[in-house]
N, CA, C and O atoms as a GROMACS GRO file, in nm:
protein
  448
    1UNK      N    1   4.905  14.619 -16.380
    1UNK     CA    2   4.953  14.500 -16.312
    1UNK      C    3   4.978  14.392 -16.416
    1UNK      O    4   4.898  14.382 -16.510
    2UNK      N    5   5.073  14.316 -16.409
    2UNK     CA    6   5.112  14.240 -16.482
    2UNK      C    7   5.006  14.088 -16.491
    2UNK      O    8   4.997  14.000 -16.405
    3UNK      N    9   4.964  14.093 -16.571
    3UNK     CA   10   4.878  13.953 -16.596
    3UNK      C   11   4.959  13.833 -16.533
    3UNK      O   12   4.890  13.760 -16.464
    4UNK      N   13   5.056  13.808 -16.541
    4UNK     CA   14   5.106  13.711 -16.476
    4UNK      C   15   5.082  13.690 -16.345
    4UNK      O   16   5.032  13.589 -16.294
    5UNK      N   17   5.122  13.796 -16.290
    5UNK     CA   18   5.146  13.820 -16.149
    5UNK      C   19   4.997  13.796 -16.075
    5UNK      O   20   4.977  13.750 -15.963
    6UNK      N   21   4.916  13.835 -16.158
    6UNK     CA   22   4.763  13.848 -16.121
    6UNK      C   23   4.659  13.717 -16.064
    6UNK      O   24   4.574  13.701 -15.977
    7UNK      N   25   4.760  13.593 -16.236
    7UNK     CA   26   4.694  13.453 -16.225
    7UNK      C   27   4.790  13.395 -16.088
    7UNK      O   28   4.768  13.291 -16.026
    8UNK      N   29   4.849  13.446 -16.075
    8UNK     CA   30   4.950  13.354 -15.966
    8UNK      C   31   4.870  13.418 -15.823
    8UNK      O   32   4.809  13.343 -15.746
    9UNK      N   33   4.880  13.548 -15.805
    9UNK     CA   34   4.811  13.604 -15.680
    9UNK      C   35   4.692  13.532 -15.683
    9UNK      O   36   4.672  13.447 -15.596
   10UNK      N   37   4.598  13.555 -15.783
   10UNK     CA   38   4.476  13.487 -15.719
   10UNK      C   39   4.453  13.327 -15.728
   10UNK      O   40   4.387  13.255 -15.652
   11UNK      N   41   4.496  13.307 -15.795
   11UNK     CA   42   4.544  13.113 -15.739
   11UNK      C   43   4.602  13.126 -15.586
   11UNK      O   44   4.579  13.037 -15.504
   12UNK      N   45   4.664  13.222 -15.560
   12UNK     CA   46   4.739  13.190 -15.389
   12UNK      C   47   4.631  13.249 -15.341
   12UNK      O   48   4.606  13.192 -15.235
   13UNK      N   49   4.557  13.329 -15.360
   13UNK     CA   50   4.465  13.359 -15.226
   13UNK      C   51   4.309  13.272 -15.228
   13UNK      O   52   4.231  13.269 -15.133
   14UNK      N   53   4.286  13.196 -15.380
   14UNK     CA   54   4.176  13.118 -15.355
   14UNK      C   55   4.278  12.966 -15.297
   14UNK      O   56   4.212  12.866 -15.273
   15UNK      N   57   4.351  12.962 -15.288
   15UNK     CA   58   4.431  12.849 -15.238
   15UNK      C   59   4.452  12.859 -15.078
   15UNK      O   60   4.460  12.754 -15.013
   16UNK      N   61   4.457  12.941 -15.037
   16UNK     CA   62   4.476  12.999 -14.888
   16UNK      C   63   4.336  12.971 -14.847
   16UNK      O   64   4.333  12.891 -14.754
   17UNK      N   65   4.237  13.004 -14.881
   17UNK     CA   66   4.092  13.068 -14.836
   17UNK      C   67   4.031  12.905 -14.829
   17UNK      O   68   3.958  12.867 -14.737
   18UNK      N   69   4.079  12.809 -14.955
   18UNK     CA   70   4.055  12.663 -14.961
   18UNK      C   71   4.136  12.571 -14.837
   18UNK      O   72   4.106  12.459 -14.797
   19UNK      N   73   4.249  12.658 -14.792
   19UNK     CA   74   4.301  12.579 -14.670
   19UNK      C   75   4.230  12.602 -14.573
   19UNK      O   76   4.208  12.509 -14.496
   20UNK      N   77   4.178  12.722 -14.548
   20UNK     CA   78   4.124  12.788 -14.436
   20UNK      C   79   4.015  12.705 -14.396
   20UNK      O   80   3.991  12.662 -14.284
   21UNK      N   81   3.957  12.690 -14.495
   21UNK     CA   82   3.796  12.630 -14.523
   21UNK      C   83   3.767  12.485 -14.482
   21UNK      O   84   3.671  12.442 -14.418
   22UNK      N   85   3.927  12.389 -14.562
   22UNK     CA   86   3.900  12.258 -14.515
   22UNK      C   87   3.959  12.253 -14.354
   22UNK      O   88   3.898  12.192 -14.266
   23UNK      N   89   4.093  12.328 -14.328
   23UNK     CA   90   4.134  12.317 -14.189
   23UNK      C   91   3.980  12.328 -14.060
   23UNK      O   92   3.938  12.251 -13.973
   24UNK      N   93   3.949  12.430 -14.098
   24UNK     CA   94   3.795  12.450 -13.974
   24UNK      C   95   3.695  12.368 -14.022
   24UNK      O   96   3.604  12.344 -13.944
   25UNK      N   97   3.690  12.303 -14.171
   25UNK     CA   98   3.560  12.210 -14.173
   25UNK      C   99   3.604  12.039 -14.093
   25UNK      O  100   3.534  11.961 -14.028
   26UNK      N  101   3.701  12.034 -14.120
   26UNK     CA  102   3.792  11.872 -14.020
   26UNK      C  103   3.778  11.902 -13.911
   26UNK      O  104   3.730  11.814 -13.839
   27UNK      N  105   3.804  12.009 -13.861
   27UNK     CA  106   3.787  12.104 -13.697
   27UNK      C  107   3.644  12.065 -13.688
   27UNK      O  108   3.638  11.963 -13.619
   28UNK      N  109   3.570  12.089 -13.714
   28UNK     CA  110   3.402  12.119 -13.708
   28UNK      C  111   3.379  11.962 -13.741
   28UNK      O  112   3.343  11.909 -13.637
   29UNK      N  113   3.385  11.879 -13.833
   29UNK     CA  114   3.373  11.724 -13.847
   29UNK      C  115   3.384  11.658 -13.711
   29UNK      O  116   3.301  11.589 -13.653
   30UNK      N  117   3.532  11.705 -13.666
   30UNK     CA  118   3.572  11.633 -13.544
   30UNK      C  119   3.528  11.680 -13.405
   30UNK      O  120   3.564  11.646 -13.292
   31UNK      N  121   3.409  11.796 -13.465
   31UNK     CA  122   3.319  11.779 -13.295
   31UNK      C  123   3.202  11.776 -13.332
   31UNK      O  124   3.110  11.823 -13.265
   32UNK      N  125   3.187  11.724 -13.441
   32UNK     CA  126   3.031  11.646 -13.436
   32UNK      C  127   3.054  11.495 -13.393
   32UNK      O  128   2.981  11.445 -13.308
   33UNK      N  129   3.160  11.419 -13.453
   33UNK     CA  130   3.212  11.321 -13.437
   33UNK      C  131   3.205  11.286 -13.279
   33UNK      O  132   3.182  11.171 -13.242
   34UNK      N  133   3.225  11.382 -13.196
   34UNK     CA  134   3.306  11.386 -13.077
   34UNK      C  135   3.217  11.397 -13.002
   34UNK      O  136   3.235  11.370 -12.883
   35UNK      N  137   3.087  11.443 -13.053
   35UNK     CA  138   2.919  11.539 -12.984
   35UNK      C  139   2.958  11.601 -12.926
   35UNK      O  140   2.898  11.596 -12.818
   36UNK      N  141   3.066  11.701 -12.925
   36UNK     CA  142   3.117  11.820 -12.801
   36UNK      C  143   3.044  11.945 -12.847
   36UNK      O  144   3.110  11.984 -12.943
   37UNK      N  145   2.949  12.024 -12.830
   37UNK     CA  146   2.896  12.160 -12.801
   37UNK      C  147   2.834  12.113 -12.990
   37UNK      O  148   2.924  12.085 -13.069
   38UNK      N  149   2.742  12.111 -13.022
   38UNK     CA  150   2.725  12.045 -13.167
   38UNK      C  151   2.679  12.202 -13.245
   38UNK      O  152   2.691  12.214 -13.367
   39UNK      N  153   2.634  12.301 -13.170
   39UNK     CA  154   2.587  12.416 -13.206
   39UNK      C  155   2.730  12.494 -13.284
   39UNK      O  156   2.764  12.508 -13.402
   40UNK      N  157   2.780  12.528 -13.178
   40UNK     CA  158   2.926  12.597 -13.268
   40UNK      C  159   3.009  12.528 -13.370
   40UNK      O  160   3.086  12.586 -13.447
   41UNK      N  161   2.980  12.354 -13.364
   41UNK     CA  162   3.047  12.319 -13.438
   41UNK      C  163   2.983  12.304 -13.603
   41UNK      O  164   3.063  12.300 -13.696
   42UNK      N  165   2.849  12.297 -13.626
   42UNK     CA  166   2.745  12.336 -13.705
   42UNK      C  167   2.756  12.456 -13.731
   42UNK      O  168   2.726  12.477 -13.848
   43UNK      N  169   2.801  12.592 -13.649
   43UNK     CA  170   2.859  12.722 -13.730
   43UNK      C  171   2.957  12.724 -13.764
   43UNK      O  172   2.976  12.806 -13.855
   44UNK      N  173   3.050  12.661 -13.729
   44UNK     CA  174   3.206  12.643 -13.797
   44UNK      C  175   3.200  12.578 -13.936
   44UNK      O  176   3.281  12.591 -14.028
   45UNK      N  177   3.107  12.517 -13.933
   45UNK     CA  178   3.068  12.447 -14.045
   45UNK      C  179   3.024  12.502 -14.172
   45UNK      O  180   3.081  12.491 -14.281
   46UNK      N  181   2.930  12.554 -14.148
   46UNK     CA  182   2.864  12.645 -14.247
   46UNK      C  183   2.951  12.753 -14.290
   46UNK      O  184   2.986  12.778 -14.405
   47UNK      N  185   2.980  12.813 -14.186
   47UNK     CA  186   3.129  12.928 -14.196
   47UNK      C  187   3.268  12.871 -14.296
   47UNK      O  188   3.343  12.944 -14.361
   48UNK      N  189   3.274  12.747 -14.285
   48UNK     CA  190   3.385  12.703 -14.384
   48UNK      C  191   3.293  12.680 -14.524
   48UNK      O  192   3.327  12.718 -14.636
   49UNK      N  193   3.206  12.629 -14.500
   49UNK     CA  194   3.127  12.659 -14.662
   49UNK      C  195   3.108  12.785 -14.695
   49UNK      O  196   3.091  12.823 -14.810
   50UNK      N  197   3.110  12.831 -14.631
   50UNK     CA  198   3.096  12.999 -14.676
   50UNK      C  199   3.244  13.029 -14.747
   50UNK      O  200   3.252  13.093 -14.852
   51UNK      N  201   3.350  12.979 -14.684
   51UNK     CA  202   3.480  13.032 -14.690
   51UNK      C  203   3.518  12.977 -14.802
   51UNK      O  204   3.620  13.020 -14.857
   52UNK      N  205   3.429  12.851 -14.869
   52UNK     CA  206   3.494  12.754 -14.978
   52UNK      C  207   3.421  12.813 -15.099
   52UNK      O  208   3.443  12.793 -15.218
   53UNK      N  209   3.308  12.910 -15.027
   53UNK     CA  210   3.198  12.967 -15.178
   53UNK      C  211   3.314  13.074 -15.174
   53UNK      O  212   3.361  13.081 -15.287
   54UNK      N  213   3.366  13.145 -15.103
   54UNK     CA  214   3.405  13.262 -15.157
   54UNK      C  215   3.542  13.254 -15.205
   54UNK      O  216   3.588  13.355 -15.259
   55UNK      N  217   3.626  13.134 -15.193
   55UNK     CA  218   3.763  13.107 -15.275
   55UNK      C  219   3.699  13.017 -15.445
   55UNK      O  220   3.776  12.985 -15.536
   56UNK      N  221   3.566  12.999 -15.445
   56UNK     CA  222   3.560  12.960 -15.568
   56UNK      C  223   3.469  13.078 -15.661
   56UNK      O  224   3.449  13.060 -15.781
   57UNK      N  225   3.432  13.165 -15.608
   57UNK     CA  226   3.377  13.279 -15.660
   57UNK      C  227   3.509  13.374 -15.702
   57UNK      O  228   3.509  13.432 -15.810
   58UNK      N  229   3.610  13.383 -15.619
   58UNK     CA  230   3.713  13.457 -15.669
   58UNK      C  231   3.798  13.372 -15.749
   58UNK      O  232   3.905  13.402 -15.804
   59UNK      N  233   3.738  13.265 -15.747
   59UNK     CA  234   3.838  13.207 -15.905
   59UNK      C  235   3.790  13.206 -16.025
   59UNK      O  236   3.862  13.184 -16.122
   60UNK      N  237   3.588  13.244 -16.039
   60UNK     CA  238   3.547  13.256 -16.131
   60UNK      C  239   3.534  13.415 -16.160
   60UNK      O  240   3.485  13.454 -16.265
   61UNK      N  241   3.573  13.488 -16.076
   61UNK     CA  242   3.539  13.637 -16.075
   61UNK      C  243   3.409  13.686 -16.025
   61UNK      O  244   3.390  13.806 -16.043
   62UNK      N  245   3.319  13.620 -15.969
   62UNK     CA  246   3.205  13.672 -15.924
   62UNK      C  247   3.189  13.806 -15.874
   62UNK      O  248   3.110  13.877 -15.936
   63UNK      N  249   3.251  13.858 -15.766
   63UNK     CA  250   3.299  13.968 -15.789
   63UNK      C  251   3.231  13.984 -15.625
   63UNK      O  252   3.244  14.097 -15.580
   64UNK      N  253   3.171  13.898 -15.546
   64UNK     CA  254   3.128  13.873 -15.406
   64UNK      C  255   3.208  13.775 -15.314
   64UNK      O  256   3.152  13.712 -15.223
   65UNK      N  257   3.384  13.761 -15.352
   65UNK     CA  258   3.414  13.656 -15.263
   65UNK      C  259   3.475  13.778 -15.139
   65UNK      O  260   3.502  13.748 -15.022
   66UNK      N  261   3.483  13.870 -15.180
   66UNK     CA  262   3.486  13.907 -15.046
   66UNK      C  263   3.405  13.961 -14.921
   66UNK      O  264   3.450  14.009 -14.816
   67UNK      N  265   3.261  13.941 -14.961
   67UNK     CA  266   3.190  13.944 -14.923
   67UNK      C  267   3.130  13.834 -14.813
   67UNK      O  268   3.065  13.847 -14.709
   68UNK      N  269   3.193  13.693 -14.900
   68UNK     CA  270   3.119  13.596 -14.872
   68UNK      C  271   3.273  13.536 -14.761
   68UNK      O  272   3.257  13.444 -14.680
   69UNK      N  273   3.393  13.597 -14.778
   69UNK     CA  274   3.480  13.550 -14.730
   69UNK      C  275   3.466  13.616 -14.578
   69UNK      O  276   3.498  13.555 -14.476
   70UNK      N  277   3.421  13.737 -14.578
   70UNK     CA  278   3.393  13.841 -14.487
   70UNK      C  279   3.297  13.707 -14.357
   70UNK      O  280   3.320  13.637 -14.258
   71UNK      N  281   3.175  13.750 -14.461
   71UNK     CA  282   3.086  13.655 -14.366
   71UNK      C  283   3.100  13.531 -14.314
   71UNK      O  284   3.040  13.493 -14.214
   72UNK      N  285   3.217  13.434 -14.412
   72UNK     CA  286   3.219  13.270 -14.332
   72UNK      C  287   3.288  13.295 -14.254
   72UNK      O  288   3.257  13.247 -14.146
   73UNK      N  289   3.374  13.351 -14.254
   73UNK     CA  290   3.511  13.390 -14.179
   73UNK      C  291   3.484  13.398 -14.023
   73UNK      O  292   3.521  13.338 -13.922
   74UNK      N  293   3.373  13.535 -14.069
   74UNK     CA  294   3.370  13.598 -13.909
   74UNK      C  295   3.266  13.426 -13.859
   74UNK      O  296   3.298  13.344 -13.774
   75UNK      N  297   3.173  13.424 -13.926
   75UNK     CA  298   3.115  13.279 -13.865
   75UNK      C  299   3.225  13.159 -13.816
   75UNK      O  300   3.205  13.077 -13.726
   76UNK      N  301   3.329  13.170 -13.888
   76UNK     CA  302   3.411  13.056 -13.831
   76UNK      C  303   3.491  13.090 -13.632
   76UNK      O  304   3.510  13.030 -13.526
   77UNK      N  305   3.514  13.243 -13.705
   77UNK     CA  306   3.586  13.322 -13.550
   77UNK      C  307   3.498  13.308 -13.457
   77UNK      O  308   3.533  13.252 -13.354
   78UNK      N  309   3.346  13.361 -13.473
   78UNK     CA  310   3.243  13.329 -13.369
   78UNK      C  311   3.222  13.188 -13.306
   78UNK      O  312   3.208  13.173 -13.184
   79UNK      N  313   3.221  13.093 -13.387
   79UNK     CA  314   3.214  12.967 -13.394
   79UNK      C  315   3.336  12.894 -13.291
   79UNK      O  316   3.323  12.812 -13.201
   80UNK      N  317   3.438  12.949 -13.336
   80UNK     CA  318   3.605  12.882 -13.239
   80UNK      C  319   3.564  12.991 -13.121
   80UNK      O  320   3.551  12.925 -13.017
   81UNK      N  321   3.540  13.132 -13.096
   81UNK     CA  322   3.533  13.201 -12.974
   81UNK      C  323   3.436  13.079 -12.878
   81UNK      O  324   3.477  13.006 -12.788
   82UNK      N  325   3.324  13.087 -12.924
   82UNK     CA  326   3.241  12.997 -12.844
   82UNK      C  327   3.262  12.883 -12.791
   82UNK      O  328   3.199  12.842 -12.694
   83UNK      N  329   3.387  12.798 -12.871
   83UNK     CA  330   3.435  12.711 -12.806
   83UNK      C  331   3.489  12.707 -12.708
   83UNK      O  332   3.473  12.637 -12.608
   84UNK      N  333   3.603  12.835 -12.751
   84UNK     CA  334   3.721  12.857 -12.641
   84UNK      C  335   3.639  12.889 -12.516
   84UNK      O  336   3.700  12.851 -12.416
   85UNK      N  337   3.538  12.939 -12.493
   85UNK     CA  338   3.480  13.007 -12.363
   85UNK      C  339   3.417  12.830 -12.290
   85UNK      O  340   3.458  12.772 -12.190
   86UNK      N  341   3.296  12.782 -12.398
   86UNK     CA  342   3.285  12.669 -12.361
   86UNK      C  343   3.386  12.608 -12.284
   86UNK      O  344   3.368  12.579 -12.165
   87UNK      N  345   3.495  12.585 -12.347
   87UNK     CA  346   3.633  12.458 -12.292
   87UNK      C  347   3.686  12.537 -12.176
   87UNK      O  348   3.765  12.484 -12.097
   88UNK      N  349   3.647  12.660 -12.161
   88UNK     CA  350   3.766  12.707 -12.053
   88UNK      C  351   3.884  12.747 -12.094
   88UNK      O  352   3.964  12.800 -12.017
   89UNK      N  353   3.908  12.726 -12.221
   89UNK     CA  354   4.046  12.756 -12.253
   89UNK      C  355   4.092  12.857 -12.399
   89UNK      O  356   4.144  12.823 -12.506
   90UNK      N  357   4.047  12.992 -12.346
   90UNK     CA  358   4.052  13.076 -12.420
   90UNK      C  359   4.184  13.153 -12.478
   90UNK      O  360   4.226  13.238 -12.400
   91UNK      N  361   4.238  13.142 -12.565
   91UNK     CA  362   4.357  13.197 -12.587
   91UNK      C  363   4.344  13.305 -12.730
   91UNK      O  364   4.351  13.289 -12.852
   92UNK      N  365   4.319  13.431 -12.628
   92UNK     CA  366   4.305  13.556 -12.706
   92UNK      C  367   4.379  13.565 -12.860
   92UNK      O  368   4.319  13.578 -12.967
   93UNK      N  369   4.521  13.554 -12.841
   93UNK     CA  370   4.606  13.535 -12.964
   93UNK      C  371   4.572  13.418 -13.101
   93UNK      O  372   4.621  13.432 -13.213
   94UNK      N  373   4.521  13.358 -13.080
   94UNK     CA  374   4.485  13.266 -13.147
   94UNK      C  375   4.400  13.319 -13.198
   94UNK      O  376   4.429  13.357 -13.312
   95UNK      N  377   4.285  13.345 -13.159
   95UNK     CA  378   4.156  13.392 -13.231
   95UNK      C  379   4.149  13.544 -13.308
   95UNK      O  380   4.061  13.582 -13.385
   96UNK      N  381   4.284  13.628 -13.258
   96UNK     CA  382   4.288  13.794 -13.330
   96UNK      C  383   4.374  13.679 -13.425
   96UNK      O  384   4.285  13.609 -13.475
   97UNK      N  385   4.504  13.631 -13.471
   97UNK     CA  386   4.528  13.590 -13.548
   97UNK      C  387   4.447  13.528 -13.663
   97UNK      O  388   4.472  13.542 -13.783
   98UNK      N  389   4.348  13.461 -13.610
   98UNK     CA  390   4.272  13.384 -13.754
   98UNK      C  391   4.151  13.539 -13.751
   98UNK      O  392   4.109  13.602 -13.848
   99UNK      N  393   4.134  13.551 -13.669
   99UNK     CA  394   4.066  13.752 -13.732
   99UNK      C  395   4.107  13.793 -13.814
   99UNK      O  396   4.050  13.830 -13.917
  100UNK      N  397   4.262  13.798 -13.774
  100UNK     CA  398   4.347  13.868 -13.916
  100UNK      C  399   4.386  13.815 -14.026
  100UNK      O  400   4.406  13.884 -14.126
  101UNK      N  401   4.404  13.660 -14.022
  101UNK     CA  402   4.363  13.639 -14.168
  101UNK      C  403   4.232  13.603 -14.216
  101UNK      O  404   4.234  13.506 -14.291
  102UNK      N  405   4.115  13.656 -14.193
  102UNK     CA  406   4.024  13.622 -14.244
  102UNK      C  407   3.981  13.797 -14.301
  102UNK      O  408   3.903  13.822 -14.393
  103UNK      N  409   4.051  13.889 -14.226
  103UNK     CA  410   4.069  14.036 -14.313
  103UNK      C  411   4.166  14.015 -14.383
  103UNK      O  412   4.150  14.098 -14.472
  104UNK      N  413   4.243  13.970 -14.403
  104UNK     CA  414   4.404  13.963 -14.472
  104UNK      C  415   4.338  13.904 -14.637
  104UNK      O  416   4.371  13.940 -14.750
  105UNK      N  417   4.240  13.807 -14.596
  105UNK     CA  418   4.156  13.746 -14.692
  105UNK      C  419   4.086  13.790 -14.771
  105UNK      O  420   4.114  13.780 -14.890
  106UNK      N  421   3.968  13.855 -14.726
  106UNK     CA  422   3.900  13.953 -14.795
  106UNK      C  423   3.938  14.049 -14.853
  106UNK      O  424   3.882  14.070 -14.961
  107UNK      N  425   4.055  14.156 -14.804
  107UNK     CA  426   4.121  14.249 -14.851
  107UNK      C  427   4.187  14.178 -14.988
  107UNK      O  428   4.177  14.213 -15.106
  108UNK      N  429   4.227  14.112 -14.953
  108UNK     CA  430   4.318  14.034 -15.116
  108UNK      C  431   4.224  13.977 -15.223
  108UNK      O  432   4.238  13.972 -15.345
  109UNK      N  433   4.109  13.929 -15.131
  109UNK     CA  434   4.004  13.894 -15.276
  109UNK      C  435   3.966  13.991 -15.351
  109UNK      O  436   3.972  13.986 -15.474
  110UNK      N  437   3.901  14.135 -15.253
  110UNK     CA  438   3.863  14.234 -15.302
  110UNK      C  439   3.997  14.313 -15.404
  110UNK      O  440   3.973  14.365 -15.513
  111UNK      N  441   4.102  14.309 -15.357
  111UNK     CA  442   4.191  14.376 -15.470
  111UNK      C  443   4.210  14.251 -15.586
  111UNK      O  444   4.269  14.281 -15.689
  112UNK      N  445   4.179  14.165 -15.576
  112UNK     CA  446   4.227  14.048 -15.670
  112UNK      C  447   4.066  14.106 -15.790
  112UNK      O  448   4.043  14.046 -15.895
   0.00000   0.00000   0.00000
């Protein structure tokens, strides 16, 4: 594989994994803020720190961000499921989508 190609891939997927991370930690801010269900939003939370250890582990090579991307991830999915049931307003598609990039994620750290 071309070294080039390599520094650019994994700059885009610890760059992705860093969007992921702050998008659900502002998500999670804004329902503590809000005091709406404070439990899931305290796992969404932690789950995006998880998601921010494992885009900075795959930029140092640690060689566990997909491990750790695995685990915030699914904590973040658990975290938004619980909401959606909470609010009443569950929308299946939404939640297999961020499923799939949070495998889409890991898979790319682990080959990165």
């Amino acid at each position: 594989m071309d070294h080039q190609f390599h520094v650019i891939f994994t700059l885009a997927v610890c760059v992705l994994a860093w969007l992921f991370a702050l998008l659900h930690g502002i998500a999670a801010g804004s329902q503590l803020y809000k005091k709406t269900g404070s439990a899931p939003a305290l796992l969404m939370l932690g789950g995006s720190l998880g998601v921010l250890a494992a885009g900075i582990d795959c930029l140092v090579g640690g060689g566990l961000d997909w491990l750790l991307m695995l685990l915030g991830g699914t904590i973040v999915c658990t975290a938004a499921l619980c909401n959606g049931k909470r609010a009443g307003n569950l929308h299946l598609s939404h939640h297999l989508i961020r499923l799939g990039l949070v495998l889409a994620l890991a898979c790319a750290m682990a080959w990165v």
